[in-house]
N, C-alpha and C positions, 0 to 999 in steps of 0.2 A: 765685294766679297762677303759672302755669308758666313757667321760663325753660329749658326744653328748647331752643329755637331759638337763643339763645345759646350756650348749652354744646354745642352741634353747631360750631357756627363756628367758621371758621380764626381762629386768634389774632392774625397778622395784620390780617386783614378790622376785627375789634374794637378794636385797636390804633387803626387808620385814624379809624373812625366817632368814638372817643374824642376823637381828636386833632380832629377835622375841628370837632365839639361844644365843646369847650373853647375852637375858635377864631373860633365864631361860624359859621364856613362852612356848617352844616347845624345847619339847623333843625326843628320842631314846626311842623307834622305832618309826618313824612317819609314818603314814597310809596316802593313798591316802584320805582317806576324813577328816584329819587332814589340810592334806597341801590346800584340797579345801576351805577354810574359808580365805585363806590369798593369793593365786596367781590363777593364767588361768586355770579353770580346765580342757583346753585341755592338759594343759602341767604336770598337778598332777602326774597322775599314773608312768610318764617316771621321776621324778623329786624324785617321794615318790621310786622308786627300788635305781635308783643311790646312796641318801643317806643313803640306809639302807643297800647297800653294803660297803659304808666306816664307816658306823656305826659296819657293822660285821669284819670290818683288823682291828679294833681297833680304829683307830680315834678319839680321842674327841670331844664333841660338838664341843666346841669352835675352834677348829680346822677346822671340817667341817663349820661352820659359816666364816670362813676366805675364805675359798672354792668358796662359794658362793659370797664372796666380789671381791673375784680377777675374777670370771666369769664377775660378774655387769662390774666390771672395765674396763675389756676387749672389752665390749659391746661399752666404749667410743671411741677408735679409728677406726672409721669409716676406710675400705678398708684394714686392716691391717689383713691377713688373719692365720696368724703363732697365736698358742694357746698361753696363756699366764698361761699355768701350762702343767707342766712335770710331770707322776706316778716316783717316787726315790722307788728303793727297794735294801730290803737286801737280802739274801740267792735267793733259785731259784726264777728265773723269769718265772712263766708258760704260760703268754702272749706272751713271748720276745719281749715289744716294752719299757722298761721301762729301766730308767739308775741306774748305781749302786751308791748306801748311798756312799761307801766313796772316789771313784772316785768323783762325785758330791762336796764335801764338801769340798776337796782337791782344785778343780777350783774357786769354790768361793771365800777360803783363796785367792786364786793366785790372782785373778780378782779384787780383790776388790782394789779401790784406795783410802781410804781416810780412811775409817774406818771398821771392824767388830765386831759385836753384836754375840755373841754365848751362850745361854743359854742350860743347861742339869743337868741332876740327876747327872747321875755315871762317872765316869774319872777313866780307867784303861787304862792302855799300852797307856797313855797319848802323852808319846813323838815320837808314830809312826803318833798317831790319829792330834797333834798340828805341827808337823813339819813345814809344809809350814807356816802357821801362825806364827809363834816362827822365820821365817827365814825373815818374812816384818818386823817383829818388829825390829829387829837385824838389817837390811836394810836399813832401812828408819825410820828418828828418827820423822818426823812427823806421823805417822801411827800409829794408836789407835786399842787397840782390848781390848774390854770390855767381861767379864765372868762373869755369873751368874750362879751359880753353887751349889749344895747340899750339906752342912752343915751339919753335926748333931750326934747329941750324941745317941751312940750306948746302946743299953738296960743293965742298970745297972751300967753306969758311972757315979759316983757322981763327978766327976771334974769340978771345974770352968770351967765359958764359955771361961776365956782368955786360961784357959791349953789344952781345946777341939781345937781352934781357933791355938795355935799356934803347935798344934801338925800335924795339916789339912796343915797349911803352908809349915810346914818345909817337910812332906812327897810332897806334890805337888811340890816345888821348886828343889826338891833331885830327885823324881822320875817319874813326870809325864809332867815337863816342858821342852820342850828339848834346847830352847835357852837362852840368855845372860837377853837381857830385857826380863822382867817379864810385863805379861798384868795386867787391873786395875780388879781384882777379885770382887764379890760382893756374899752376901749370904743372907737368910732371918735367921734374928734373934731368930724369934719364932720357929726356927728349934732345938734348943737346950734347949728348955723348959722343963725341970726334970720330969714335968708331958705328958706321951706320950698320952693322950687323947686331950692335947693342942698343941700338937709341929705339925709343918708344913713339906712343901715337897717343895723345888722346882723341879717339878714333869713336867714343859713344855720343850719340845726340840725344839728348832729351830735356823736355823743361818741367821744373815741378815747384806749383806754387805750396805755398803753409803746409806742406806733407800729407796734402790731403787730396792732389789733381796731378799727375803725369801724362805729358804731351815725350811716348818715344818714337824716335822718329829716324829715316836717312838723309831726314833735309837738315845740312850745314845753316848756317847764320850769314846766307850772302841773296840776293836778291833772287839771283838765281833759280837758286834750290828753290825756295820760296815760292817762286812765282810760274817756272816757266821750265825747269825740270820735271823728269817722272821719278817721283818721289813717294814714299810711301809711310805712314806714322799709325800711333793709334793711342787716342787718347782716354783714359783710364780713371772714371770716376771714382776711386778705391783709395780709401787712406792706408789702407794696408799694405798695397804697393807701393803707393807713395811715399807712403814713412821708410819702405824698406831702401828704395830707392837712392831717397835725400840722406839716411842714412852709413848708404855704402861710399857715397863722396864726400860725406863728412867727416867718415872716421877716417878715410885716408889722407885726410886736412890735419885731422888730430894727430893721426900716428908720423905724418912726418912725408908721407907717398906724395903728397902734393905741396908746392909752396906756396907760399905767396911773392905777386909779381906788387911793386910798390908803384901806386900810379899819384904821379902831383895833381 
């Protein structure tokens, strides 16, 4: 997929569309006389196909709303002529110009020097999918990898939340971690709510190292997705997204939205 019609656009304009997606106010599928109300309408129609082709791989808004932030961003350094987002995919590449989910995910682990943020649903074949991560941490005792990861009580479990909670532990630390130190796990609470018309998801995937590289993406942390699903990501050379990002999961660590799961 091309995002030519993007990187044409005022910075502004993309700012706007950003903003307006994050707040709900525009929605999937957006119409070229949607998007004319809010940016250039010479650049509508090429702006109104692009989204609604990452609206149709699946995309979330809010995902596509980052899209558009890391374009604006891009827009800031003058002369810099290299894209500041890469198509990640899983299974065939019918373009062939796009790189693959878990090659990608793999580098980032490697690359990162200070810290990674990794948020996702599902974790199977955990310790092919953590390796390189699982091998900084073992490495380097200053090196932080934070997980925020899905939780929750399967239909028809009346168990305490501590018996749900330590049975997640003990199967992750046995089968899906592959090194010594253990990362700082986190989960949303409201995921184990007895009542399934109240219990949540954490349902966002993305990785971001030092607040300065975001890998978001539809591919889970299971071999899977990774490898042999149709998956679709897009990785974001922008520390401005990035901070924004590693930000929004931080402060819901801070403020209390997320816990901590305690792994031995």
């Amino acid at each position: 997929m091309k995002f030519d019609a993007l990187a044409a656009a005022e910075r502004k304009d993309l700012l706007r569309l950003s903003e307006l997606l994050e707040a709900g106010l525009l929605t999937p599928p957006m119409s070229v006389l949607s998007l004319r109300d809010h940016m250039a309408a010479a650049h509508a129609a090429s702006v109104a196909e692009c989204l609604a082709k990452l609206s149709a791989e699946g995309l979330p808004t809010a995902h596509i709303a980052l899209v558009l932030r890391a374009f604006a961003a891009g827009t800031e350094s003058v002369g810099d002529s290299s894209s500041p987002i890469e198509m990640v995919v899983s299974g065939p590449d019918a373009t062939g110009g796009a790189r693959d989910t878990g090659v990608v995910m793999r580098q980032l682990f490697a690359r990162a020097r200070e810290r990674v943020l990794a948020v996702g649903f599902a974790v199977r074949q955990g310790k092919a999918v953590f390796k390189t991560l699982a091998d900084r941490l073992d490495n380097d005792d200053s090196f932080v990898a934070t997980l925020c990861i899905d939780v929750r009580r399967q239909h028809g479990d009346t168990s305490i939340d501590r018996d749900i909670l330590r049975r997640f532990a003990n199967e992750f630390a046995r089968n899906e971690w592959p090194g010594n130190r253990m990362p700082r796990l986190y989960y949303d609470p409201r995921s184990l709510d007895p009542a399934e018309r109240r219990a949540s998801s954490m349902h966002a995937k993305c990785v971001v190292i030092d607040g300065r590289e975001a890998l978001v993406t539809s591919a889970n942390f299971t071999e899977a997705a990774q490898e042999r699903n149709i998956e679709l990501g897009l990785l974001v050379n922008s520390q401005s997204v990035a901070d924004k990002i590693e930000e929004h999961f931080m402060s819901l660590i801070v403020n209390g939205n997320l816990a901590r799961l305690p792994l031995a």
